[in-house]
C-alpha atoms as an extended CHARMM CRD file, in Angstrom:
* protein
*
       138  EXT
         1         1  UNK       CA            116.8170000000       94.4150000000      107.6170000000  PROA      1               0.0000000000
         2         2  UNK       CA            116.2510000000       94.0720000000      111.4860000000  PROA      2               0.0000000000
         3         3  UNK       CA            115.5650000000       91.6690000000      113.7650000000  PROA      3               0.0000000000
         4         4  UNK       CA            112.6920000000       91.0410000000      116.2770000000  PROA      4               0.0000000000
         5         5  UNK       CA            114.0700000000       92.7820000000      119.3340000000  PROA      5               0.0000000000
         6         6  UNK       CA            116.1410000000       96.2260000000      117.0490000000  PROA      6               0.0000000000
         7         7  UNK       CA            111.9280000000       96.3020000000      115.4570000000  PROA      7               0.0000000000
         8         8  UNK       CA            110.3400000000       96.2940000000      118.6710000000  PROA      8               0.0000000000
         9         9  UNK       CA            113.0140000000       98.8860000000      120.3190000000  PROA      9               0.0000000000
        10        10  UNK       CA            112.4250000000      100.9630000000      117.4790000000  PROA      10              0.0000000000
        11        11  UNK       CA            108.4600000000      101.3620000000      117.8790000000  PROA      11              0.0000000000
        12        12  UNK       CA            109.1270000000      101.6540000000      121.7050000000  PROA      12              0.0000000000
        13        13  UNK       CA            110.8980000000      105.4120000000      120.0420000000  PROA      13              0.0000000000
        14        14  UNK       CA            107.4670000000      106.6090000000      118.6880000000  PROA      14              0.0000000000
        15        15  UNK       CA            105.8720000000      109.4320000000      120.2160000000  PROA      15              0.0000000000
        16        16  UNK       CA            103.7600000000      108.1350000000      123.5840000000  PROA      16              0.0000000000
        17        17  UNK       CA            104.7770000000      104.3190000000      122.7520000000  PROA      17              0.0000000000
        18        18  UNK       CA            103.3800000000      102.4640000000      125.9050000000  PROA      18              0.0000000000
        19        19  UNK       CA            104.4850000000       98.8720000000      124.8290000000  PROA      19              0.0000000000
        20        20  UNK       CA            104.7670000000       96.7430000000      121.7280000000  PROA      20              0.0000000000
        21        21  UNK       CA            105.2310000000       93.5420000000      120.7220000000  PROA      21              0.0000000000
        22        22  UNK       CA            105.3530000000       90.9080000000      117.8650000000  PROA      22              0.0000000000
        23        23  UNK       CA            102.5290000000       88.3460000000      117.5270000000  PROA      23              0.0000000000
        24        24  UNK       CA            101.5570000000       85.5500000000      115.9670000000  PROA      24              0.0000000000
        25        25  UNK       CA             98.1240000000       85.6760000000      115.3430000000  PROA      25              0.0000000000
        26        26  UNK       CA             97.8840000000       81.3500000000      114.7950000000  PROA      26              0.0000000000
        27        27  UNK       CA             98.6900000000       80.5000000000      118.4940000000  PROA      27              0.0000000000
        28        28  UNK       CA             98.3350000000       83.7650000000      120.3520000000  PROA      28              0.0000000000
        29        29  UNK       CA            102.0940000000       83.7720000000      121.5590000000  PROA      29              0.0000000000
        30        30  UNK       CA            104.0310000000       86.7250000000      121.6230000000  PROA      30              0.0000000000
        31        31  UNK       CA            107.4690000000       86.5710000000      119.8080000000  PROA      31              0.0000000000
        32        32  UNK       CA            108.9350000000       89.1370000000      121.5190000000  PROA      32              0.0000000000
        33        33  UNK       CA            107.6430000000       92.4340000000      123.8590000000  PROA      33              0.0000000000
        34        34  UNK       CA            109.3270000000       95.2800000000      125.3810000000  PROA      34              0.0000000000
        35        35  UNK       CA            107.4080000000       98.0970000000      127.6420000000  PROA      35              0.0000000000
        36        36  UNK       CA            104.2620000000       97.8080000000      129.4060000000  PROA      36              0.0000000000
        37        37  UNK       CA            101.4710000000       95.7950000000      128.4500000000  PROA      37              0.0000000000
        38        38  UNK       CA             98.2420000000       96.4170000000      128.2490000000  PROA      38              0.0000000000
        39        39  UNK       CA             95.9280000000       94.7310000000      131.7030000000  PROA      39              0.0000000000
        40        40  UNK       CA             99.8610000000       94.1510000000      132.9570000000  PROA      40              0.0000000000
        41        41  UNK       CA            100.0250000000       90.9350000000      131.6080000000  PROA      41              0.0000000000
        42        42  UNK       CA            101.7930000000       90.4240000000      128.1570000000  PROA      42              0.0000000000
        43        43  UNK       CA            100.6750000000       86.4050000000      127.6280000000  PROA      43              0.0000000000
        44        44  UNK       CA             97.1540000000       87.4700000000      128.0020000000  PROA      44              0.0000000000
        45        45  UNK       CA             97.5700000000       90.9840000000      125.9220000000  PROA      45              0.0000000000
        46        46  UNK       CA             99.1540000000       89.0770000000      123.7170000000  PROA      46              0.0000000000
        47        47  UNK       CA             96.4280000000       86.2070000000      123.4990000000  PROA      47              0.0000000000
        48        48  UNK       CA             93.7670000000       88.6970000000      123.2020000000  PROA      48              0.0000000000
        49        49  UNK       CA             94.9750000000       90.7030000000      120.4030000000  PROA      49              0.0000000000
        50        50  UNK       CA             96.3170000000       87.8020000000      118.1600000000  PROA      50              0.0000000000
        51        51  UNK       CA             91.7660000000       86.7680000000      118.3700000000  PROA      51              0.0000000000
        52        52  UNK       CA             91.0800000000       90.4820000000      117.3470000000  PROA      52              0.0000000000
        53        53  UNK       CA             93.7760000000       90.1140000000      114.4200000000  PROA      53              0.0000000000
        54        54  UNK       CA             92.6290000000       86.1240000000      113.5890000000  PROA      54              0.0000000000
        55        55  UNK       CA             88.8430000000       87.4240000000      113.3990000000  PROA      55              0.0000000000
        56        56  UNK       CA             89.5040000000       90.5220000000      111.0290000000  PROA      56              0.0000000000
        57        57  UNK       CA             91.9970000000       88.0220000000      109.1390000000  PROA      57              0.0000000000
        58        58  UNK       CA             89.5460000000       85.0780000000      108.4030000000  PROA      58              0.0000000000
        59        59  UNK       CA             86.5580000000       87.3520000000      107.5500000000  PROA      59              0.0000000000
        60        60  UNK       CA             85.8790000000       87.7920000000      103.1940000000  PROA      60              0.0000000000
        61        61  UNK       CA             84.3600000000       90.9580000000      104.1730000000  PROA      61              0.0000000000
        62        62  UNK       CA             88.0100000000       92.8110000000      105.1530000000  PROA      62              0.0000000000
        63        63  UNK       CA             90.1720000000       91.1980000000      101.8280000000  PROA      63              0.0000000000
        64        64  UNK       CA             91.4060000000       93.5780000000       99.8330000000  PROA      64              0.0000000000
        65        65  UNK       CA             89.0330000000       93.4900000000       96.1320000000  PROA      65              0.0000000000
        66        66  UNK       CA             92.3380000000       92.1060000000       94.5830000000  PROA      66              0.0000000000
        67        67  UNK       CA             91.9960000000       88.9070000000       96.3230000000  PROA      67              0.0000000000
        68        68  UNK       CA             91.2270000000       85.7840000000       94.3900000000  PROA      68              0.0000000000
        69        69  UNK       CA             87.6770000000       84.2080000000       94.9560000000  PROA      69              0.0000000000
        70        70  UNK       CA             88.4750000000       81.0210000000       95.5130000000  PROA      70              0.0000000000
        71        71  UNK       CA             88.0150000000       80.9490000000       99.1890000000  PROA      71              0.0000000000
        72        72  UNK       CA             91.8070000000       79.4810000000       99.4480000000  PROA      72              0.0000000000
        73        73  UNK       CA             93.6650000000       80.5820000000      102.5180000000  PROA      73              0.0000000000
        74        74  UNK       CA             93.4270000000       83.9360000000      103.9000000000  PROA      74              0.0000000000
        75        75  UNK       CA             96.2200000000       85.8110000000      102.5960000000  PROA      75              0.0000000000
        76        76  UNK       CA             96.1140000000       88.0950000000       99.1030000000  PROA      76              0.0000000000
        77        77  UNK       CA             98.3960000000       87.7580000000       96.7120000000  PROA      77              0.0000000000
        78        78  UNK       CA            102.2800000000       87.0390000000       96.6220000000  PROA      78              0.0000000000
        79        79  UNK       CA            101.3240000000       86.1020000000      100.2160000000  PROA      79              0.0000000000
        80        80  UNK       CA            100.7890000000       89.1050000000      101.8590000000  PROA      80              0.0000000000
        81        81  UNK       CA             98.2610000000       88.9050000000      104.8540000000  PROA      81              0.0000000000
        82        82  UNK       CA             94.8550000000       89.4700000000      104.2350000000  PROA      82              0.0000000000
        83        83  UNK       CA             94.7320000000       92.6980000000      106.3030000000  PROA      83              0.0000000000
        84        84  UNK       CA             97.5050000000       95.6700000000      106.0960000000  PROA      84              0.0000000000
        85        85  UNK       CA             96.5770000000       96.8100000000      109.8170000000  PROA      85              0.0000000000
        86        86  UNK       CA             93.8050000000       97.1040000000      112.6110000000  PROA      86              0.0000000000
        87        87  UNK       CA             93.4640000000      100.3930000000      114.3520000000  PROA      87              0.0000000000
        88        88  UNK       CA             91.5080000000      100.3610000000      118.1940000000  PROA      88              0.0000000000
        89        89  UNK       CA             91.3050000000      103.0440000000      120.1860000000  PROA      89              0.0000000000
        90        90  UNK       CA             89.8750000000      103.6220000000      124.1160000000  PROA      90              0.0000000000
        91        91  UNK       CA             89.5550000000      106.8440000000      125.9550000000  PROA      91              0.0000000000
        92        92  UNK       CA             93.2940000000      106.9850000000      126.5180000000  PROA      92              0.0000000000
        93        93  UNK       CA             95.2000000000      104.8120000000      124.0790000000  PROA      93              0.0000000000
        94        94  UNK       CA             95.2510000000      103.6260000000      121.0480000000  PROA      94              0.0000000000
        95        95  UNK       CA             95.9010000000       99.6900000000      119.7720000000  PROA      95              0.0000000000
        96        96  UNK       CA             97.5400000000       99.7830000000      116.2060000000  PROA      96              0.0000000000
        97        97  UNK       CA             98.0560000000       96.2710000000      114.8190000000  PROA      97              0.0000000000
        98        98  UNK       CA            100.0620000000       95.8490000000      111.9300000000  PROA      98              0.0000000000
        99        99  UNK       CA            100.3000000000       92.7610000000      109.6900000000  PROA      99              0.0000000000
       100       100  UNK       CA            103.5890000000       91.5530000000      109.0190000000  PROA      100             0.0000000000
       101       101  UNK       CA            104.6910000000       89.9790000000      105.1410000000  PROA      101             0.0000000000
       102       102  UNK       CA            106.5320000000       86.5390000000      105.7250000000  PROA      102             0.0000000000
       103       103  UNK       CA            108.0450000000       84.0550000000      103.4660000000  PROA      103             0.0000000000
       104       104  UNK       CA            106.3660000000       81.3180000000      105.7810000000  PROA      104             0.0000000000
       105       105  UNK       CA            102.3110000000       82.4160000000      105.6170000000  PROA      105             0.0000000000
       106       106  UNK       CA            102.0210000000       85.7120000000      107.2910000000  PROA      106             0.0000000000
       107       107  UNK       CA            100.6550000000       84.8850000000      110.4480000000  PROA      107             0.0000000000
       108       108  UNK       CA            102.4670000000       87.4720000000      113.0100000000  PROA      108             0.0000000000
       109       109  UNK       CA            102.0970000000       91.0140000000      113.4550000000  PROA      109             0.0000000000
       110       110  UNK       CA            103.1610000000       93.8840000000      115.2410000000  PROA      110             0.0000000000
       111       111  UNK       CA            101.1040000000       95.4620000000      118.3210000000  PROA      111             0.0000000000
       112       112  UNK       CA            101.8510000000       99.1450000000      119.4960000000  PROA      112             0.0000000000
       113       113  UNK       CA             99.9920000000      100.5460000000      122.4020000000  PROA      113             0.0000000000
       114       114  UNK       CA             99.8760000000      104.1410000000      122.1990000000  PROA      114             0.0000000000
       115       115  UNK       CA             99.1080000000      106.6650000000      124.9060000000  PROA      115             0.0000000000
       116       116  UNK       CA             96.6920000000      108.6820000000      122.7160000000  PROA      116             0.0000000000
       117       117  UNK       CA             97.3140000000      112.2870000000      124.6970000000  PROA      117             0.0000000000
       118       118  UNK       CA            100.9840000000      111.7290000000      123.3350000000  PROA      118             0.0000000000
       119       119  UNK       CA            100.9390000000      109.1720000000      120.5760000000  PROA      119             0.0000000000
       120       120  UNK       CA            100.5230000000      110.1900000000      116.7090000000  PROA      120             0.0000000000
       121       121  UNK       CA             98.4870000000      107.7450000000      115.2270000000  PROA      121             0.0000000000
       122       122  UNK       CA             99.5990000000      108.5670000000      111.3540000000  PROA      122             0.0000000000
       123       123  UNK       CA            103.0350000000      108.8690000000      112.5600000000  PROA      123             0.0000000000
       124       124  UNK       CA            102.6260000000      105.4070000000      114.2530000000  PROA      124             0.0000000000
       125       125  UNK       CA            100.6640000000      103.9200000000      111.0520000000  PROA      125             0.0000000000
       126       126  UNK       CA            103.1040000000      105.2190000000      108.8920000000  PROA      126             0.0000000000
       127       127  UNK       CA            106.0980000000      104.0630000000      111.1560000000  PROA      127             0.0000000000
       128       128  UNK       CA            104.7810000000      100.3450000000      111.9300000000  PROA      128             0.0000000000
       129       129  UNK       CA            104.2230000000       99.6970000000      107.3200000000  PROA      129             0.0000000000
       130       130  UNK       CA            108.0910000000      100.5090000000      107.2660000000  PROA      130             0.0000000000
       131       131  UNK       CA            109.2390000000       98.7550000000      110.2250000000  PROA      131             0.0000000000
       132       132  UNK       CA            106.8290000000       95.9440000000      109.4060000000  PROA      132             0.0000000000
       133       133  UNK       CA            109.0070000000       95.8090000000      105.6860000000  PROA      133             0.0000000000
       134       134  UNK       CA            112.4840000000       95.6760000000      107.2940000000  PROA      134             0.0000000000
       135       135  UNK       CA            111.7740000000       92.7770000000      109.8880000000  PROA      135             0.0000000000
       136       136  UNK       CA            113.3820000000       89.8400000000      109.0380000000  PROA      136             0.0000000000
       137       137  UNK       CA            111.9100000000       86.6320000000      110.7470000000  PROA      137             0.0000000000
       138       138  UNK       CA            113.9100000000       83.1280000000      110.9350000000  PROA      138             0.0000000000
């Protein structure tokens, strides 16, 4: 079990880590950030990513086929969120969003900028799923 800041210091180890940080995709805040940040501004990388994560989140057409059809809240079942992870890449990075299991309703998730002439993005994938398991929240 880790905590926000020993989670984020961790991804920041991945091979050509740029930044990262933990969002919550309800109010666009960051919970935490270390490293650079994508446009140089962290509020507003942070903003922008949690409306990437809320759009794939609310849609029907990205829940996993084990998801009830009732229409009731967004997250599958045992309240995991309704996506695993969102993967964007650019001519020099990637953007690796991963969605974070809470006790509370799974609205955060963790945000990795990778430089993509260094980064690994199945390492990173990979890396994220466990890190994403071990983070405790409040």
């Amino acid at each position: 079990m880790q905590g926000i800041d020993e989670c984020l210091l961790e991804a920041m180890r991945l091979p050509g880590a740029r930044g990262a940080a933990l969002v919550d995709w309800t109010s666009g805040l960051a919970l935490g950030a270390v490293g650079e940040s994508p446009g140089g501004d962290q509020e507003a990388a942070a903003a922008e990513a949690a409306e990437l994560a809320r759009l794939a989140a609310e849609q029907r057409a990205f829940a996993s086929d084990s998801s009830d059809d009732t229409g009731a809240g967004a997250a599958g079942e045992e309240g995991d969120p309704p996506v695993e992870d969102l993967i964007l890449s650019n001519r020099d990075s990637y953007h690796v969003l991963r969605f974070v299991a809470t006790s509370f309703d799974s609205s955060v998730f963790l945000h990795l900028w990778l430089a993509r002439a260094e980064g690994n993005l199945a390492l990173a994938r990979i890396r994220l799923g466990e890190m994403a398991g071990r983070l405790v929240l409040g």
